[in-house]
C-alpha positions, -999 to 999 in steps of 0.1 A, spaced: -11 303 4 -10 294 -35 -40 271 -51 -11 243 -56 -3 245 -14 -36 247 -5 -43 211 -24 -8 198 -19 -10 162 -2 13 156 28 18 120 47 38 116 80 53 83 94 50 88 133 56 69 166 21 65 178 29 85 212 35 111 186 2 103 166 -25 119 185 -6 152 185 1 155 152 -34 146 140 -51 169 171 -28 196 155 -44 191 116 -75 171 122 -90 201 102 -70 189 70 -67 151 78 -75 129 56 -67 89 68 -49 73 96 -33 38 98 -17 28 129 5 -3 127 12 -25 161 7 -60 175 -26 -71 179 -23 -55 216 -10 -25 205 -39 -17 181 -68 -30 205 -60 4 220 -54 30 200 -74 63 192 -107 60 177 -98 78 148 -70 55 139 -74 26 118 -54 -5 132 -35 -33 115 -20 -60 130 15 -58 117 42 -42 140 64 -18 132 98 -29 141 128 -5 154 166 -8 140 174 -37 158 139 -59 149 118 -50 181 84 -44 179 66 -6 185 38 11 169 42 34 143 13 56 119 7 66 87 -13 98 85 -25 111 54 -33 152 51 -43 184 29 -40 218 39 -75 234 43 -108 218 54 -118 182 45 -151 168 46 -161 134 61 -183 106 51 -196 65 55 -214 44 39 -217 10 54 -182 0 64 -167 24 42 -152 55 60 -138 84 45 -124 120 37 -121 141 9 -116 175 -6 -123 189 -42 -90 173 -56 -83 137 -36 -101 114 -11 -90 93 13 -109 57 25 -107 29 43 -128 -2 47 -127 -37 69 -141 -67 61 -142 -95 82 -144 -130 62 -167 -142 92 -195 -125 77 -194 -149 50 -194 -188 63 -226 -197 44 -212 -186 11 -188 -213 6 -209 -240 -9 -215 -218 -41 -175 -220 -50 -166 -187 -32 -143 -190 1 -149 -167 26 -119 -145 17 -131 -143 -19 -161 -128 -9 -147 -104 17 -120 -90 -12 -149 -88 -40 -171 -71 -11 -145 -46 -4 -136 -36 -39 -174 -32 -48 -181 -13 -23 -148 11 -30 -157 12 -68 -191 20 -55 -186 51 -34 -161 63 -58 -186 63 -90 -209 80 -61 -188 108 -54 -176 113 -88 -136 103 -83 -128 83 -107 -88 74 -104 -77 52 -79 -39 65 -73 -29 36 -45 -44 7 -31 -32 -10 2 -41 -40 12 -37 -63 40 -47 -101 45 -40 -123 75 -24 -151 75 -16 -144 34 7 -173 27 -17 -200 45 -38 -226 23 -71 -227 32 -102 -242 13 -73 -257 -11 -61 -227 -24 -32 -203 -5 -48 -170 8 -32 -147 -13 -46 -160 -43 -79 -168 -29 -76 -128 -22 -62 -115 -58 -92 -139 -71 -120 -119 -48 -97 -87 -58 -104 -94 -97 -143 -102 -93 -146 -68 -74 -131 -47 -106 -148 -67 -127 -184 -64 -110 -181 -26 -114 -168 -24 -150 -129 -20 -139 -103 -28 -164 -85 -56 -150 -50 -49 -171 -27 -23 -191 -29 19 -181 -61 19 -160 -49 -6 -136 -38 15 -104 -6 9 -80 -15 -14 -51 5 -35 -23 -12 -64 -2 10 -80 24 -2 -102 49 -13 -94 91 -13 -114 118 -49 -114 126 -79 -91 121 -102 -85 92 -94 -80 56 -78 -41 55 -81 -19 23 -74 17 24 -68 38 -7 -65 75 -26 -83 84 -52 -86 113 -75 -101 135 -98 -89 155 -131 -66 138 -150 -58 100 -153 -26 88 -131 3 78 -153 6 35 -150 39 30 -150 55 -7 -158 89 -19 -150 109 -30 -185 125 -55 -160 94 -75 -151 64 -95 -165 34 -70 -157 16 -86 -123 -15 -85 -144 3 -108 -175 16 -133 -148 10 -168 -160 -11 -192 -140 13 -209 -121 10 -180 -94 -28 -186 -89 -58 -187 -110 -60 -150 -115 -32 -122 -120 -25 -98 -95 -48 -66 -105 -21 -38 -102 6 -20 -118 37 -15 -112 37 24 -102 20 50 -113 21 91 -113 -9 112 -105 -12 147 -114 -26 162 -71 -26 197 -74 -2 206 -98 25 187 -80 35 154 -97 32 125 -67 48 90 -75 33 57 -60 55 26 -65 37 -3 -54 52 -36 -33 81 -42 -53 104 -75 -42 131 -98 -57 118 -104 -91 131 -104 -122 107 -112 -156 83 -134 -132 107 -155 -115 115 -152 -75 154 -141 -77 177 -149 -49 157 -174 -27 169 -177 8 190 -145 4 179 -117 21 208 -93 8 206 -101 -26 167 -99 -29 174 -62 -14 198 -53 -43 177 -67 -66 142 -52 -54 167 -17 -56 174 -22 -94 135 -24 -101 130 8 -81 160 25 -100 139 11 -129 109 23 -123 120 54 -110 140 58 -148 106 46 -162 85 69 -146 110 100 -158 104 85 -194 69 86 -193 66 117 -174 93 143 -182 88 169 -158 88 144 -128 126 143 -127 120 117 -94 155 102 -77 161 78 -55 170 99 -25 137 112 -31 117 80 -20 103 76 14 103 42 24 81 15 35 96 -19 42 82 -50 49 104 -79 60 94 -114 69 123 -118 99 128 -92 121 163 -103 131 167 -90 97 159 -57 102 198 -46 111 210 -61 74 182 -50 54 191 -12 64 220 -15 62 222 -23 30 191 5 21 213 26 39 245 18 16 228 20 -13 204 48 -10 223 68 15 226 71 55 198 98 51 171 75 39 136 76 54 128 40 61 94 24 81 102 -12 84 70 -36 91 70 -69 100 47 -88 75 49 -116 56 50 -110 18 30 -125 -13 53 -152 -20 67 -181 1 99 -174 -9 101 -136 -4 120 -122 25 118 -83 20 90 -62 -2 94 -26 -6 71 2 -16 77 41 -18 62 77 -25 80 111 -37 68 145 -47 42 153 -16 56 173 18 70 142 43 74 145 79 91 117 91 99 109 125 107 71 126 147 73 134 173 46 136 163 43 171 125 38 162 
């Protein structure tokens, strides 16, 4: 084995009757595991899963469980520190971390909601293990927020989080905008505590990449909330020699503006052009990358899952018949947002989520 194979990183989307197999099989090299199911489903899964409360959905909209898994070849060591758990080798680290806003009820009188708190707790305590253990680049957030489109406390959850999100870069000296600012998602759940997992790494910074057809999240104007969005658009980190793209929740925008309300189809051809944006972007920046679309892996979060047969069919038109696709059912940042789509390319991929999954 090569120094590159032996750090390569390798993910997996897999039925969870598949799940304990796969990670029994290289628990030695295992890095993270997120299973996504109902609220049933994930009440009783494998300890060393992490559940969320959004189902995966099969070609025809009906709920299963599905997991993400997260690996290295060669040993990983393990850690916690207070609700933090994680894993991590020489070159990447894996971690995960749950917060449940009820641990915060007598906070709100001093003008932070429960939510706030639980995002700015979250991201401190991230920032704070990583400046512990000496990686400093975050390569991918993932977040996930019940109930994200609800007002509460007279402010709509998402915001309330990206607010919490902001404080908790800010407490620990983050930059809050331009090429430090990692690639992150944050859909919503239909229950359960506040979920963050994340990669980070160490050598050399990842690549921020921003998409020529958009407003950066971070530059948004404060009609969307009181504070931006903390994340860029994509980014490409350097894991072993091997260059790995992250493209973050992308939807149906165009500058800042919500394109094709109401439209399901056209917000899928339209969240498609930023891809093939970024993807073109990404090549710019980083030469060598030479990323395509039939490259991607994808992960798909729809609002309807009667919607699930159109939306792939339409992927599947446009990226080909032969393209890897986990569809979740989550609701996404904006009210008027029916599909939000993120990807990955350049790391090993076993995938195992077929049309009849």
């Amino acid at each position: 084995m090569t120094e590159k194979d032996s750090r390569a990183l390798k993910c997996a989307y897999l039925p969870l009757e598949r799940c304990r197999e796969t990670y029994n099989a290289s628990s030695d090299g295992m890095l993270g595991s997120i299973c996504f199911g109902s609220s049933g489903a994930v009440e009783n899964i494998p300890d060393q899963l992490t559940g969320i409360s959004t189902p995966a959905l099969d070609a025809e909209g009906r709920e299963r469980a599905a997991c993400e898994l997260w690996s290295v070849d060669g040993h990983v060591s393990n850690g916690a520190k207070g609700a933090l758990s994680f894993s991590y080798n020489d070159h990447v680290l894996f971690g995960q971390i749950q917060v449940d806003e009820a641990d915060f009820p007598e906070r709100e009188h001093i003008g932070k909601t429960p939510l706030q708190w639980a995002a700015e707790r979250a991201y401190s305590e991230v920032f704070a293990l990583l400046d512990e253990m000496e990686f400093p680049y975050v390569l991918r957030f993932w977040n996930h927020v019940a109930h994200i489109n609800v007002d509460s406390h007279g402010l709509e959850r998402y915001r309330q989080f990206n607010t919490g999100r902001q404080d908790g870069f800010l407490s620990a000296g983050r930059g809050i905008a331009g090429a430090v600012v990692p690639a992150a998602s944050a859909v919503g759940c239909d229950d359960g505590p506040l979920t963050v997992y994340f990669l980070a790494g160490r050598g050399s910074c990842p690549v921020a990449i921003e998409n020529p057809r958009q407003v950066s999240a971070y530059h948004y104007p404060a009609v969307y909330g009181p504070r931006s969005p903390t994340f860029s658009r994509a980014s490409v980190a350097d894991i072993g020699g091997t260059r790995v793209l992250f493209l973050s929740g992308t939807a149906s925008i165009a500058g800042h503006v919500s394109m094709h309300v109401g439209d399901v189809i056209a917000q899928v051809r339209e969240t498609l052009a930023n891809i093939d944006a970024m993807i073109t972007e990404a090549n710019r920046m980083v030469p060598d990358a030479r990323f395509r679309m039939d490259d991607l892996c994808f992960k798909v979060y729809i609002r309807s899952a009667q919607d699930v047969p159109l939306v792939r069919g339409e992927l599947e038109r446009l990226v080909g018949k032969d393209a890897r696709m986990l569809f979740l059912r989550a609701d996404i940042c904006r009210r008027d947002l029916l599909v939000e789509i993120e990807a990955t390319a350049g790391h090993p991929m076993a995938f195992d989520i077929g049309r009849d999954a």
